[in-house]
BALOPA-180758 format. One record per atom (N, C-alpha, C, O): x, y, z; residue in one letter. Coordinates in steps of 0.05 Angstrom, whole numbers, padded with zeros to 5 digits, always signed. Layout:
// BALOPA-180758
XYZA...
//
This chain:
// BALOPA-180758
+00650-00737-00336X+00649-00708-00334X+00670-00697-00354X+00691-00710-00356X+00668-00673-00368X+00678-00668-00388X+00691-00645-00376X+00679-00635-00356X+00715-00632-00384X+00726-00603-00362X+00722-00586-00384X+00729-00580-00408X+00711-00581-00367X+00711-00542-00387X+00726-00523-00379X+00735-00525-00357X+00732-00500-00394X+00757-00478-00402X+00761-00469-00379X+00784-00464-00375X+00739-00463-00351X+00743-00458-00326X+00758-00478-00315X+00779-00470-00304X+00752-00505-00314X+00765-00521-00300X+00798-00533-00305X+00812-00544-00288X+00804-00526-00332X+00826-00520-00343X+00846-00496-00342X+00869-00499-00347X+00837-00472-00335X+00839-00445-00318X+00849-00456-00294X+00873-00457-00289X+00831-00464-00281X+00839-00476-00254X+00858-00486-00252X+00874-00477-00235X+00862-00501-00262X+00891-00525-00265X+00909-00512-00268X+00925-00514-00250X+00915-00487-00293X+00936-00475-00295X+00944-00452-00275X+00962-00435-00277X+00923-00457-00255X+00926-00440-00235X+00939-00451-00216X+00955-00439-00202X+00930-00479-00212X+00942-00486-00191X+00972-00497-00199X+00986-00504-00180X+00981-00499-00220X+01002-00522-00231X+01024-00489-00221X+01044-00494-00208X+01021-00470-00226X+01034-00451-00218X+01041-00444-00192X+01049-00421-00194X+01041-00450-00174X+01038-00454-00150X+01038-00485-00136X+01058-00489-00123X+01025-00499-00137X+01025-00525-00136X+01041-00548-00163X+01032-00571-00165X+01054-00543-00173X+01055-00557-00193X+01067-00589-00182X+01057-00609-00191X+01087-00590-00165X+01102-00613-00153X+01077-00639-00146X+01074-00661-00155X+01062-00622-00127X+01043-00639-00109X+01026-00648-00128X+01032-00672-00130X+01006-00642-00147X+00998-00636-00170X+01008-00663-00190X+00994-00683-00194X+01034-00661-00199X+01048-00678-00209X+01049-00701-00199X+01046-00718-00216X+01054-00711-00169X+01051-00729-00153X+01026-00744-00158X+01024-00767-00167X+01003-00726-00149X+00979-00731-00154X+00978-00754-00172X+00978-00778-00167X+00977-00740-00199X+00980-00751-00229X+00988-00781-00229X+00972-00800-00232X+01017-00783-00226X+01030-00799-00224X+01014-00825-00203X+01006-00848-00209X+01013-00813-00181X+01004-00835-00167X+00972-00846-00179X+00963-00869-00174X+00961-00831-00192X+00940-00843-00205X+00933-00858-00225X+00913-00873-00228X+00955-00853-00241X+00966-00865-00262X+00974-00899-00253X+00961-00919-00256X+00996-00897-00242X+01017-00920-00224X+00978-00930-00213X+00965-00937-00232X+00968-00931-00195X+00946-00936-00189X+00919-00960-00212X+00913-00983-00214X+00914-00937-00221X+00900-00947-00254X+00919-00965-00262X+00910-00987-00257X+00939-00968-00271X+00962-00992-00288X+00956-01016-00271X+00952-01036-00284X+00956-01019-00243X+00962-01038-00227X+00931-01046-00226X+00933-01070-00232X+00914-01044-00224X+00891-01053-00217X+00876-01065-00251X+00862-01085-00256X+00886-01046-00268X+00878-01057-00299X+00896-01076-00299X+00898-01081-00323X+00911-01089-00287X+00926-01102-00301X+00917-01130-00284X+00912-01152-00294X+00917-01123-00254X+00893-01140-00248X+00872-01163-00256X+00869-01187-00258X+00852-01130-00262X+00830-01149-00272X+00837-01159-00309X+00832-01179-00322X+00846-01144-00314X+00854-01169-00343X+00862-01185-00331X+00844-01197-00320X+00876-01190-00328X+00897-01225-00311X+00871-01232-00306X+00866-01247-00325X+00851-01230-00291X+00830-01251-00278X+00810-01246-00303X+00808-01267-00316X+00799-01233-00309X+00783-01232-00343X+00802-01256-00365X+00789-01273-00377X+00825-01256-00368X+00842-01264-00383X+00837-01306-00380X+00830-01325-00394X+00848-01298-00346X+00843-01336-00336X+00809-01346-00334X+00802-01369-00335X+00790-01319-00330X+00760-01332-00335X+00760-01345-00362X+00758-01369-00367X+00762-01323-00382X+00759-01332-00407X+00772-01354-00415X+00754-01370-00422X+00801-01369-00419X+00819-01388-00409X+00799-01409-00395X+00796-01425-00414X+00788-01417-00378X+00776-01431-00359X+00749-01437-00382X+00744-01460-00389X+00740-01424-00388X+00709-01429-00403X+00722-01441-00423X+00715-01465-00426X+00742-01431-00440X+00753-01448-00467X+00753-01470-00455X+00733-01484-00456X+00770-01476-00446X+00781-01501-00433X+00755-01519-00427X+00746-01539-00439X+00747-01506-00407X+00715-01533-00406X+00699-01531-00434X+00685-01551-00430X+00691-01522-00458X+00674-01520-00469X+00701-01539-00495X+00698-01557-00512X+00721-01527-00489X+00734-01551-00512X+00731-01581-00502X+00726-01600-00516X+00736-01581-00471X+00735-01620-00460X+00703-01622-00466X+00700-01643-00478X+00677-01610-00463X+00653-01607-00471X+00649-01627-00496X+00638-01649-00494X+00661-01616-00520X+00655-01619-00553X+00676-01644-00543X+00666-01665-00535X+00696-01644-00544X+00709-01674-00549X+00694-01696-00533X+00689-01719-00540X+00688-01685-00511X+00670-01710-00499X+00648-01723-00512X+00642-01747-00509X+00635-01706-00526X+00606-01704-00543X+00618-01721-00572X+00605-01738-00584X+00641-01713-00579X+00650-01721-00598X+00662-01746-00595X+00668-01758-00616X+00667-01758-00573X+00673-01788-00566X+00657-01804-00564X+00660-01827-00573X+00635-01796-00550X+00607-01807-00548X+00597-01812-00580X+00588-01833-00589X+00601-01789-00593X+00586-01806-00617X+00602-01827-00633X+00591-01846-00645X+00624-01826-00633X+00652-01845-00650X+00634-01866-00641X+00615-01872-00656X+00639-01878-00618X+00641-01899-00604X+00606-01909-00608X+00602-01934-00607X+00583-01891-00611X+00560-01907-00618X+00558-01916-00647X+00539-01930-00655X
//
């Protein structure tokens, strides 16, 4: 969703009045998003890691098998 000039109106409506809670808001959303992206990279990070790893013992295995015929 894209904000338009009303919904930006709004904001500076409320940041005048509300600006503290507002700010909180933000913040805690932020702090939120950081912790969970950082998450799933770490587990995206060790999938990817894990496939290398078997697909490299894969080719050397393949590659022992033929030495040895």
């Amino acid at each position: 969703m894209k904000m338009t000039k009303e919904h930006i109106d709004t904001i500076n409506e409320l940041l005048a009045e509300h600006g503290e809670a507002l700010t909180a808001f933000y913040d805690e959303g932020i702090r939120y998003g950081m912790k969970w992206g950082v998450v799933f990279t770490a587990i995206g990070v060790g999938i990817g890691a894990s496939i290398n790893y078997v697909s490299y013992k894969i080719k050397n295995a393949k590659s022992d098998k033929e030495i040895e015929s």
